[in-house]
N, C-alpha and C positions, 0 to 999 in steps of 0.2 A: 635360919635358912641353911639347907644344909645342899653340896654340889657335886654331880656324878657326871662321872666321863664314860663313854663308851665309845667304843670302834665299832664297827662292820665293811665288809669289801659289797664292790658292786661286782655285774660280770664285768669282766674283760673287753668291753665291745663300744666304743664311744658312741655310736649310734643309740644304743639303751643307758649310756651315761647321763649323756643332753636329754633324752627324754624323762628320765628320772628327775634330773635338775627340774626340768619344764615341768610336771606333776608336782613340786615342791613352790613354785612360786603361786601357783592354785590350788592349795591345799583345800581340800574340803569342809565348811564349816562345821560339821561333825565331829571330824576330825580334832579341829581346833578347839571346841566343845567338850567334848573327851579328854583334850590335855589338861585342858585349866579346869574342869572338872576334877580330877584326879589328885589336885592340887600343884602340879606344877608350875612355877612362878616363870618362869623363860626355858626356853632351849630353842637350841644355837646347830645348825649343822653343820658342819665345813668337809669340803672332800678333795682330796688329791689325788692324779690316776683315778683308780679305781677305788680307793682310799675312803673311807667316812667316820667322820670323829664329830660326836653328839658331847654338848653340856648340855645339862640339867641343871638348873637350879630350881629347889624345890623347898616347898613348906614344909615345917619337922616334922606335921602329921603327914607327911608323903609314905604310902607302900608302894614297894613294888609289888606285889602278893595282890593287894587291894584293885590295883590298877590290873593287872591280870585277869582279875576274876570280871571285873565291869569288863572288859573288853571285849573276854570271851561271850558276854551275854547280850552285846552290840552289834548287830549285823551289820554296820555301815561300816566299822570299826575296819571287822572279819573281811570285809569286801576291798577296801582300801589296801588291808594288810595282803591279801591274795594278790592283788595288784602292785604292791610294791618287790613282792616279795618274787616276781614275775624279770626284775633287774639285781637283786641282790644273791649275795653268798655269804654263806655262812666263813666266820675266820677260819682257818686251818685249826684251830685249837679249841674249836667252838664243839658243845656237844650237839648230840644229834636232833634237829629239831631246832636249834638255839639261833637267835638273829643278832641282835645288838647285844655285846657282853663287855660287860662292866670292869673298868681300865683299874689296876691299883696307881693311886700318885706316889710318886718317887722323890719328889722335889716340891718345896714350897717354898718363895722365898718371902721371909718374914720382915 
């Protein structure tokens, strides 16, 4: 099993915050389908402010590549993603396009 961390910022606006939260307690079974599809084993959101920090933990056949390309060819996916993507902002370091981007760990304690 192998585990990825990502960040992403939401806007600025606690009104689209708690609604964002609120869209996350009703995820959409498609959705849900898609991830474990993909073979994702768990993931975990957590957000601070504006703040969001995604674990992954995932099966060794896990792509990211893989899971892109199914997404892209998922309308429910594409509709969900429109929609979330309606509260969210790219990191300041993120490229253009980019949403959720992949943390390097610094620290493990063994």
């Amino acid at each position: 099993m192998k585990k990825y961390c990502l960040a992403l910022d939401l806007l600025d606006d606690l009104e689209l915050i708690e609604a964002y939260k609120k869209h996350h307690k009703n995820v959409w079974p498609e959705i849900i389908k898609s991830i474990k599809d993909s073979r994702i084993l768990n993931l975990e959101i957590y957000n601070i402010s504006n703040r969001l920090f995604m674990i992954m933990e995932v099966h060794d056949t896990f792509s990211f590549a893989k899971k892109s390309i199914k997404d892209a060819d998922n309308p429910k996916v594409q509709e969900w993603e429109t929609l979330m993507w309606k509260y969210q902002k790219a990191l300041p370091t993120s490229k253009n396009g980019e949403k959720w981007v992949l943390m390097d760990q610094i620290f493990k304690l063994q």
